[in-house]
PQR file with spaces between the fields and no chain letter, atoms N, CA, C, O and H, PARSE charges and radii, in Angstrom:
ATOM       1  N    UNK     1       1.534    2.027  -10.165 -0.4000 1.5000
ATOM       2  CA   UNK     1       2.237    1.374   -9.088 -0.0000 2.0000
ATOM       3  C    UNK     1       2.629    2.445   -8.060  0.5500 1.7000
ATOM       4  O    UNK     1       2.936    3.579   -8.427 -0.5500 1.4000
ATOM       5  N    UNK     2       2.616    2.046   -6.662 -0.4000 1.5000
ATOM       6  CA   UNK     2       2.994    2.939   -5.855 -0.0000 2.0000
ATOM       7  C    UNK     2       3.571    2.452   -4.358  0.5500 1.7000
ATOM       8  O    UNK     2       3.018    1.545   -3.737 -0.5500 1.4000
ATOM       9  H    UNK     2       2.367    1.125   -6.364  0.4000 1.0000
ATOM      10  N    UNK     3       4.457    2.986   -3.979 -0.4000 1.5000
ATOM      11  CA   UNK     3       6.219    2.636   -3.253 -0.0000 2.0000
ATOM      12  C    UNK     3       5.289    3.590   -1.858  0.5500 1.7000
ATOM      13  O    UNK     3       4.969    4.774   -1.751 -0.5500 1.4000
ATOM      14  H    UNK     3       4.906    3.723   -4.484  0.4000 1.0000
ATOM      15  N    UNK     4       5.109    2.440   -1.011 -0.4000 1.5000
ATOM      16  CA   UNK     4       3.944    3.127    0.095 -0.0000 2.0000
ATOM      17  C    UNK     4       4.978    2.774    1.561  0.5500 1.7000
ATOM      18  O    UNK     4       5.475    1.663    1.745 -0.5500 1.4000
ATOM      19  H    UNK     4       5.369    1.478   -1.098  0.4000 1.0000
ATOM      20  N    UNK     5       5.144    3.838    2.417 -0.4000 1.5000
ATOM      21  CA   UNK     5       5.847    3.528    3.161 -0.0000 2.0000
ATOM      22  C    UNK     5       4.778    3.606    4.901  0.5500 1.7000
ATOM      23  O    UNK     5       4.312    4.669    5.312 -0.5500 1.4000
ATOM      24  H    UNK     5       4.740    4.741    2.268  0.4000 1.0000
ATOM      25  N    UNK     6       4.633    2.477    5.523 -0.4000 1.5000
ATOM      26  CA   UNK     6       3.647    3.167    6.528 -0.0000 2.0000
ATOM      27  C    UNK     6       4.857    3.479    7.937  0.5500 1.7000
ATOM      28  O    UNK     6       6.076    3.319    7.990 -0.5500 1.4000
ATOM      29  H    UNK     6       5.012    1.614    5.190  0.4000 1.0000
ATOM      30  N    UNK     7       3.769    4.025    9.047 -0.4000 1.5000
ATOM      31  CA   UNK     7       3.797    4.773   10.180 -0.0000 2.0000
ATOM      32  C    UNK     7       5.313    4.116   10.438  0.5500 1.7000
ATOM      33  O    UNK     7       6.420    4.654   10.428 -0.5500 1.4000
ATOM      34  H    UNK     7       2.778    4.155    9.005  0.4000 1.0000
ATOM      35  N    UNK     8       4.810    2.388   10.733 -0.4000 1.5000
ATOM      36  CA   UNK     8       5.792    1.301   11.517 -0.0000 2.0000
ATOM      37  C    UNK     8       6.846    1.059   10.880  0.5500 1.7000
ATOM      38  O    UNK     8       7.592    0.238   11.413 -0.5500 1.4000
ATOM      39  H    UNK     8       3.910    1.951   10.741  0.4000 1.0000
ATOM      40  N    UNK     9       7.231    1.582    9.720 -0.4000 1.5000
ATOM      41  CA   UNK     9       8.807    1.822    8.936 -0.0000 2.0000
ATOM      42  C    UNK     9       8.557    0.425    7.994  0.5500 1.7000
ATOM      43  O    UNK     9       9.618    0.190    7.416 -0.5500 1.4000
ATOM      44  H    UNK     9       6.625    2.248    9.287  0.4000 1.0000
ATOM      45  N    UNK    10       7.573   -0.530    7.659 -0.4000 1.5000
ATOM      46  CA   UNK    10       7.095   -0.968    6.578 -0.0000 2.0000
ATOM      47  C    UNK    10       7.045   -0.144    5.255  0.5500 1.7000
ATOM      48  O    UNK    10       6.524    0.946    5.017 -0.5500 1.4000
ATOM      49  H    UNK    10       6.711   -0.339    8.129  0.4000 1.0000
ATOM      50  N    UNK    11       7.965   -1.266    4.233 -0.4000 1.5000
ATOM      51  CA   UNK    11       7.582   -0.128    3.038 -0.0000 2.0000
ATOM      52  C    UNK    11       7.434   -1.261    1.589  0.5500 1.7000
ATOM      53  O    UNK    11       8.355   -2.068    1.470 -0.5500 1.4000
ATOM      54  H    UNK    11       8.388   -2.151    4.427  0.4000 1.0000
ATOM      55  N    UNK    12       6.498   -1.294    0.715 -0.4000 1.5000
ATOM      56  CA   UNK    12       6.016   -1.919    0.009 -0.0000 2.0000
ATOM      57  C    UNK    12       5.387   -1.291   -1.248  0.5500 1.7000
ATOM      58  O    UNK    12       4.867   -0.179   -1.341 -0.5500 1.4000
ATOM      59  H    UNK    12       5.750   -0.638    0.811  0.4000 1.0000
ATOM      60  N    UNK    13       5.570   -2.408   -2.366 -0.4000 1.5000
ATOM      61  CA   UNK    13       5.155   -1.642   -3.854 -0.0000 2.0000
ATOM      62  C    UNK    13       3.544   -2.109   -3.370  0.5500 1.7000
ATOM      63  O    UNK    13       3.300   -3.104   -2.687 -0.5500 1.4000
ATOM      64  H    UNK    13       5.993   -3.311   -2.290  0.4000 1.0000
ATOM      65  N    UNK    14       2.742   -1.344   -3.788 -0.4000 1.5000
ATOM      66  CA   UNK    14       0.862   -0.992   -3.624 -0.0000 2.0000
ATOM      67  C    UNK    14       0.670   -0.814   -4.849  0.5500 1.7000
ATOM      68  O    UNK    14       1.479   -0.154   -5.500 -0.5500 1.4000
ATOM      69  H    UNK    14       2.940   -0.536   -4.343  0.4000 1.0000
ATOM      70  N    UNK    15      -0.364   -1.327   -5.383 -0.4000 1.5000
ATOM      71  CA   UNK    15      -1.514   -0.727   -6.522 -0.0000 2.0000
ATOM      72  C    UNK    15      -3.145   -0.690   -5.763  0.5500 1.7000
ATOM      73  O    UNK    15      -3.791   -1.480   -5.075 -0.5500 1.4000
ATOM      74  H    UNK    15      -1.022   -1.863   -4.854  0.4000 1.0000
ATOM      75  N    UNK    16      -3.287    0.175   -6.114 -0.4000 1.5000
ATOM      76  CA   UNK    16      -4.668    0.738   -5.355 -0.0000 2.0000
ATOM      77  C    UNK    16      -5.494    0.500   -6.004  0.5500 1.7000
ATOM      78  O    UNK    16      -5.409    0.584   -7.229 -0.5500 1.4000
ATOM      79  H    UNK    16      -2.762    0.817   -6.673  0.4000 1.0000
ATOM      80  N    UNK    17      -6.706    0.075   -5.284 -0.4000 1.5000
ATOM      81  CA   UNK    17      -7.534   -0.137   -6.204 -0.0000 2.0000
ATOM      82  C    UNK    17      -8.732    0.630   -6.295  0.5500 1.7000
ATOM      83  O    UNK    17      -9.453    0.783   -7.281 -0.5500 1.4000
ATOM      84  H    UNK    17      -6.775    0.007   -4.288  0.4000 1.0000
ATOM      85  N    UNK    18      -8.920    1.329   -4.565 -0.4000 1.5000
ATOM      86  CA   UNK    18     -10.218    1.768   -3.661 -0.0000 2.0000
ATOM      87  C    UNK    18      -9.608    2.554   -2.968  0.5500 1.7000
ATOM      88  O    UNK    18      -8.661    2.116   -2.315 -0.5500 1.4000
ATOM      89  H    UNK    18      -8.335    1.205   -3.764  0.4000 1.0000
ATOM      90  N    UNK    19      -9.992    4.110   -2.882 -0.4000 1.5000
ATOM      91  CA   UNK    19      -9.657    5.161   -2.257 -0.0000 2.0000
ATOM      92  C    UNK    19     -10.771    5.872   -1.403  0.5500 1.7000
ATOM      93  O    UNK    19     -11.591    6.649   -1.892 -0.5500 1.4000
ATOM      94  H    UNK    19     -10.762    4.466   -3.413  0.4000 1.0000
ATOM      95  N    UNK    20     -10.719    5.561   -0.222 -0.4000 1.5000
ATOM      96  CA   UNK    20     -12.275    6.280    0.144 -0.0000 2.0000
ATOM      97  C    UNK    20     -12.051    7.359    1.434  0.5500 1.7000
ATOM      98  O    UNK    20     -10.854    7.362    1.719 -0.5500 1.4000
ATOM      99  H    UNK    20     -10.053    4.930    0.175  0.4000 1.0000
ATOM     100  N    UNK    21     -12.353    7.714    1.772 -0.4000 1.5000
ATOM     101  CA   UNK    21     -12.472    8.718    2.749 -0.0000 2.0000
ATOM     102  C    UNK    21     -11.344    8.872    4.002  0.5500 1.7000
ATOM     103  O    UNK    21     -10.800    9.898    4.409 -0.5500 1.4000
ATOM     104  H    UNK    21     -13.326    7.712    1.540  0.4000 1.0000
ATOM     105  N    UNK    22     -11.195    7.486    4.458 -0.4000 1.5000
ATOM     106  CA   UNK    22     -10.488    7.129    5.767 -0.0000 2.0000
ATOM     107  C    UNK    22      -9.571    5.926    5.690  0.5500 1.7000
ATOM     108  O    UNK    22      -8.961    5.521    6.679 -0.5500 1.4000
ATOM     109  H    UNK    22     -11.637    6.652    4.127  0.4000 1.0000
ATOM     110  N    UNK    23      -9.489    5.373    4.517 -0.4000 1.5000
ATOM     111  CA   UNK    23      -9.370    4.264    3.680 -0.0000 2.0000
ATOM     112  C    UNK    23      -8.735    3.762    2.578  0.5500 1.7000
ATOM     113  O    UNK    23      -9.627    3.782    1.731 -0.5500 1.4000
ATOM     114  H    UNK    23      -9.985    5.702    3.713  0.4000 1.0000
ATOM     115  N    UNK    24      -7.847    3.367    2.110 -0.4000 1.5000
ATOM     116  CA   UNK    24      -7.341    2.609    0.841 -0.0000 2.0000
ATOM     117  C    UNK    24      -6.970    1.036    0.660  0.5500 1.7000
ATOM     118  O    UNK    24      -6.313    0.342    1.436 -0.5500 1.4000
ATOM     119  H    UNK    24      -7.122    3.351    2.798  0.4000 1.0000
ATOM     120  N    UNK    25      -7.521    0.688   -0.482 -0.4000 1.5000
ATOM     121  CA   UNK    25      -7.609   -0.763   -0.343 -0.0000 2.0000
ATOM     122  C    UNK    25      -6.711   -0.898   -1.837  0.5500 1.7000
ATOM     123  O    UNK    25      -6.526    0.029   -2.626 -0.5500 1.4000
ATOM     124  H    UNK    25      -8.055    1.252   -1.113  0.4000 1.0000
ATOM     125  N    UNK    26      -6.292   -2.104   -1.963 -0.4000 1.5000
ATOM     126  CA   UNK    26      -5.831   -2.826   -3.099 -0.0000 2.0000
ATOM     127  C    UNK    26      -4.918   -3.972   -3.117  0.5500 1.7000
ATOM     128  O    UNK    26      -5.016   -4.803   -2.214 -0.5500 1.4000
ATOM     129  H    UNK    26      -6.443   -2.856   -1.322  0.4000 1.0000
ATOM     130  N    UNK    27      -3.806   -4.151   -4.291 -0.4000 1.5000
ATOM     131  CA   UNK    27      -2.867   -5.334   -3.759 -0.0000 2.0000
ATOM     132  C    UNK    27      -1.717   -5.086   -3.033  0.5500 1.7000
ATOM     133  O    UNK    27      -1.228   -3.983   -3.276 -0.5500 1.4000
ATOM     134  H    UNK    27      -3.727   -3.476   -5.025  0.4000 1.0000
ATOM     135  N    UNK    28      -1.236   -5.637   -2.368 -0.4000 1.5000
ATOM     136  CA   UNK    28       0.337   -5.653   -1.878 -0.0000 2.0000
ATOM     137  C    UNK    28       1.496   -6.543   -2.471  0.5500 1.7000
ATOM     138  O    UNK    28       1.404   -7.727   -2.146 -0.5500 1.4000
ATOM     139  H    UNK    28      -1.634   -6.533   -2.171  0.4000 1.0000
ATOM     140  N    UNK    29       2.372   -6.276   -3.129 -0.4000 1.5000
ATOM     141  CA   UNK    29       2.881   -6.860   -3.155 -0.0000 2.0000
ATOM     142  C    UNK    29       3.681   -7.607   -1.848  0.5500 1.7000
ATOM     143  O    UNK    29       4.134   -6.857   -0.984 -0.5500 1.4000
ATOM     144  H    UNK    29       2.446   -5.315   -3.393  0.4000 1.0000
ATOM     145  N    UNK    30       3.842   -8.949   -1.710 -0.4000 1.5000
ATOM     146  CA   UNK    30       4.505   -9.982   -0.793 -0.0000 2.0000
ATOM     147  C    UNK    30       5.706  -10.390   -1.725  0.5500 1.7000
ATOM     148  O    UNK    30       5.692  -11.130   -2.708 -0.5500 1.4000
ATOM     149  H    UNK    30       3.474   -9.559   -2.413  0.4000 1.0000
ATOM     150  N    UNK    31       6.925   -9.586   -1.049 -0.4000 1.5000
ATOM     151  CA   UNK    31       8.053  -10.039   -1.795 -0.0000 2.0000
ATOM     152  C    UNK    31       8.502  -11.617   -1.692  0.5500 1.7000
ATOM     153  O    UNK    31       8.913  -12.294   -2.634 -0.5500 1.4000
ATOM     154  H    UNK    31       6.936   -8.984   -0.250  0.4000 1.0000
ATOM     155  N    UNK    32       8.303  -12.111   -0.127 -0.4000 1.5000
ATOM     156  CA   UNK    32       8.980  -12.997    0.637 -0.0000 2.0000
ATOM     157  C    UNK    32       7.824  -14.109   -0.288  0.5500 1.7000
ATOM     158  O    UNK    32       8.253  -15.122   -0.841 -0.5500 1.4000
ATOM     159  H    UNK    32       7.969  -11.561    0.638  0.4000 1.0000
ATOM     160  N    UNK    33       6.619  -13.788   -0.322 -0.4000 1.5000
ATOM     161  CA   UNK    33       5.713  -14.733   -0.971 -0.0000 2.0000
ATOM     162  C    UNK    33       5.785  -14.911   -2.640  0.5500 1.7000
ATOM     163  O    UNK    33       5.486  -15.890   -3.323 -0.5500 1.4000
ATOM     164  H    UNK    33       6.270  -12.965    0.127  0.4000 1.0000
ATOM     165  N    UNK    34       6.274  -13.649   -3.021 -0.4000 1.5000
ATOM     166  CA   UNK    34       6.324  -13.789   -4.950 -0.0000 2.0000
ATOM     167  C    UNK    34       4.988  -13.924   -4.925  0.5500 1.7000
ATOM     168  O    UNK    34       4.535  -15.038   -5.190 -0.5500 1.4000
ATOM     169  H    UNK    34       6.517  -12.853   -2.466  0.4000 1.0000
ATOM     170  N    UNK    35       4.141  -12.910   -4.628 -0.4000 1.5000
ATOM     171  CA   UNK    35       2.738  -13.197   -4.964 -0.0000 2.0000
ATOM     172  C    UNK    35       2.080  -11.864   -4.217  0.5500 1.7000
ATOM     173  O    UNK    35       2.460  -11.355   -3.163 -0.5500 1.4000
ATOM     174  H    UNK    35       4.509  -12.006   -4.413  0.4000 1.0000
ATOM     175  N    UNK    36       0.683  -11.336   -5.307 -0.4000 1.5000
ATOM     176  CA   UNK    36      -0.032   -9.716   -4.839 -0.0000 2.0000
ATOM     177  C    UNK    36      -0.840  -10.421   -4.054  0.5500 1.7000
ATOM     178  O    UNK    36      -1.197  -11.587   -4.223 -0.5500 1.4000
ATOM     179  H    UNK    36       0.374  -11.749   -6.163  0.4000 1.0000
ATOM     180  N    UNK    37      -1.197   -9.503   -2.965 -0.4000 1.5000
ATOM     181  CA   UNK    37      -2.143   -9.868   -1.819 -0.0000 2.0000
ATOM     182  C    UNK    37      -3.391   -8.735   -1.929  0.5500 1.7000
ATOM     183  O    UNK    37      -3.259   -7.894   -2.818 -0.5500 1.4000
ATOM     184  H    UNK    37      -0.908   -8.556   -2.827  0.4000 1.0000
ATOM     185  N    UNK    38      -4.355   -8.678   -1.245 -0.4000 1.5000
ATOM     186  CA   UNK    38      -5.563   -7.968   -1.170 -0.0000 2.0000
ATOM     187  C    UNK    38      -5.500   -7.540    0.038  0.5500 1.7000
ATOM     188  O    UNK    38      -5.511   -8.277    1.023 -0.5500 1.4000
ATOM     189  H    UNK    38      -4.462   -9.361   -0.523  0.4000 1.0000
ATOM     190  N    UNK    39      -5.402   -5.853    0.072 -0.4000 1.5000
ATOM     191  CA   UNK    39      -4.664   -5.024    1.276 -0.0000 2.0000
ATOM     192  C    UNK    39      -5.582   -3.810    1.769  0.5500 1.7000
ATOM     193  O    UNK    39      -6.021   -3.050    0.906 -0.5500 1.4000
ATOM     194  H    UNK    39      -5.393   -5.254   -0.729  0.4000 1.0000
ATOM     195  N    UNK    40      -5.863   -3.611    2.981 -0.4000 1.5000
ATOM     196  CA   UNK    40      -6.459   -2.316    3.056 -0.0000 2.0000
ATOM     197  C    UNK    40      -5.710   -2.162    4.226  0.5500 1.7000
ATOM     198  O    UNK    40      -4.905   -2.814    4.891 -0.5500 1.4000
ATOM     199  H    UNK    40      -5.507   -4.228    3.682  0.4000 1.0000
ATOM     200  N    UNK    41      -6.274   -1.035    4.244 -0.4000 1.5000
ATOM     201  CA   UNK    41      -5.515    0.093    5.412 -0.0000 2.0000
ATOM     202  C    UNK    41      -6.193    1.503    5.435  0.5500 1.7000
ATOM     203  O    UNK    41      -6.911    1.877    4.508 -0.5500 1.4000
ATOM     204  H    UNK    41      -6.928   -0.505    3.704  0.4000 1.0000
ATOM     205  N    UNK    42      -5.893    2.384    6.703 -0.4000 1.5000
ATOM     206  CA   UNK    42      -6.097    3.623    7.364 -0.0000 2.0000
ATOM     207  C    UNK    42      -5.515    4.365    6.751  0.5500 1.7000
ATOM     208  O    UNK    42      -4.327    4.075    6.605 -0.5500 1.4000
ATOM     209  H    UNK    42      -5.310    2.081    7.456  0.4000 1.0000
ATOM     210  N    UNK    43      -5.961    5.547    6.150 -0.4000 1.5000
ATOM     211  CA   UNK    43      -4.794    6.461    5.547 -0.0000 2.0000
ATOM     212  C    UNK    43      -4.092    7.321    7.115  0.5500 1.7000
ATOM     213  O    UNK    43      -3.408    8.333    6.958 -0.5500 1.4000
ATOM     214  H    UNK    43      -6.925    5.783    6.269  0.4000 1.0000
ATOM     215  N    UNK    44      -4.273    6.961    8.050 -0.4000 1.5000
ATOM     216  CA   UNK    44      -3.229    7.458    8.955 -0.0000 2.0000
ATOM     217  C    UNK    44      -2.651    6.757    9.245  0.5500 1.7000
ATOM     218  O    UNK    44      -1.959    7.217   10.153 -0.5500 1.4000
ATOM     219  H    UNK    44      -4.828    6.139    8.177  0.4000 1.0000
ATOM     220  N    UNK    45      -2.322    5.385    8.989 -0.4000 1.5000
ATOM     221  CA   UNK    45      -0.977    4.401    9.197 -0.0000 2.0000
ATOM     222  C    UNK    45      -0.001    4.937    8.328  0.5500 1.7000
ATOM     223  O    UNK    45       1.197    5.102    8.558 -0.5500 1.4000
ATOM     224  H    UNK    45      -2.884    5.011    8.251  0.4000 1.0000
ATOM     225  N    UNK    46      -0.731    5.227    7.165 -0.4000 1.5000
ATOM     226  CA   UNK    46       0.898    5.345    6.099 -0.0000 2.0000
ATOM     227  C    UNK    46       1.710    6.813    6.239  0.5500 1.7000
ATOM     228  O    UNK    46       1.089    7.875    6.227 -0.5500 1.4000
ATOM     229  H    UNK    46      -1.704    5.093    6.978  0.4000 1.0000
ATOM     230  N    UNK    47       2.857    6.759    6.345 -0.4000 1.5000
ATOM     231  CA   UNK    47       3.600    7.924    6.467 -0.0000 2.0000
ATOM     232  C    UNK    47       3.801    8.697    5.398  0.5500 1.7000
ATOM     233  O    UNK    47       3.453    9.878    5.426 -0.5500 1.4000
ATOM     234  H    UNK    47       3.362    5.896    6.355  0.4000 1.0000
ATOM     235  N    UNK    48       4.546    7.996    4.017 -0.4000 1.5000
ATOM     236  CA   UNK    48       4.649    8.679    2.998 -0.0000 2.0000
ATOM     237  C    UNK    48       4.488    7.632    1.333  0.5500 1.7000
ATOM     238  O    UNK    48       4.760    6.441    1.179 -0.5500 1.4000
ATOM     239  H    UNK    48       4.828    7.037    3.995  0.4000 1.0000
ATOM     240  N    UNK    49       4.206    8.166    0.786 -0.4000 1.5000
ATOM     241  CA   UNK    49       4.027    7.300   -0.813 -0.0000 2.0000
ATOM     242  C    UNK    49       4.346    8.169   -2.295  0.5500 1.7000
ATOM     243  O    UNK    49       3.960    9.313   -2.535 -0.5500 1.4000
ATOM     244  H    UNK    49       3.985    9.133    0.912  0.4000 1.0000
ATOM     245  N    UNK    50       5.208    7.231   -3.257 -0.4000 1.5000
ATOM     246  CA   UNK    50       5.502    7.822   -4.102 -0.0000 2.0000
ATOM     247  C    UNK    50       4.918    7.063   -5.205  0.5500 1.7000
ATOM     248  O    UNK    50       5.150    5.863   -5.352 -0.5500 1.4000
ATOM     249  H    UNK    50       5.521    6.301   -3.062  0.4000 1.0000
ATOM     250  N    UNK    51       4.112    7.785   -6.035 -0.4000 1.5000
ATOM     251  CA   UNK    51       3.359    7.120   -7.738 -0.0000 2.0000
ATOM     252  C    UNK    51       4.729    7.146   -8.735  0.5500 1.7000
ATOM     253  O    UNK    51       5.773    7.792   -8.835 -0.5500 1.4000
ATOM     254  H    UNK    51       3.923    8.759   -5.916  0.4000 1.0000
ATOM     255  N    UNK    52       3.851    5.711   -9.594 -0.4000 1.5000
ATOM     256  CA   UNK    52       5.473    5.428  -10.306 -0.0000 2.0000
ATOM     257  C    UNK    52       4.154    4.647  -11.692  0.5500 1.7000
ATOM     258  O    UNK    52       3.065    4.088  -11.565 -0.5500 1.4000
ATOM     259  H    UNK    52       3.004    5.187   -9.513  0.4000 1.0000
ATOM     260  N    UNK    53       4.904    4.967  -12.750 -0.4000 1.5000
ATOM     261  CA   UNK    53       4.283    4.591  -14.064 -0.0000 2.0000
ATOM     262  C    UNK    53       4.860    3.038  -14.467  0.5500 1.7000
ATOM     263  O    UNK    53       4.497    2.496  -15.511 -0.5500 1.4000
ATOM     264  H    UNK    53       5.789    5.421  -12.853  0.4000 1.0000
């Protein structure tokens, strides 16, 4: 699990699934929804991220 904070001060639990070059994809958690979503993104949107067991 991982506590992903991006550029725009968004910050959300992530599990990754796909790590590629310019790129990371996986679920998001949607708190407001109670439900994981299917997420990608720029690794230069995100500002900072912390891995958690």
């Amino acid at each position: 699990m991982t506590d992903v904070r991006l550029e725009n001060g968004q910050r959300f639990w992530f599990f990754p699934t796909f790590v590629g070059r310019r790129s990371v994809a996986g679920f998001r958690w949607r708190s407001r929804q109670r439900r994981w979503e299917y997420f990608g993104i720029d690794l230069d949107e995100i500002r900072s991220f912390s891995c958690r067991r």
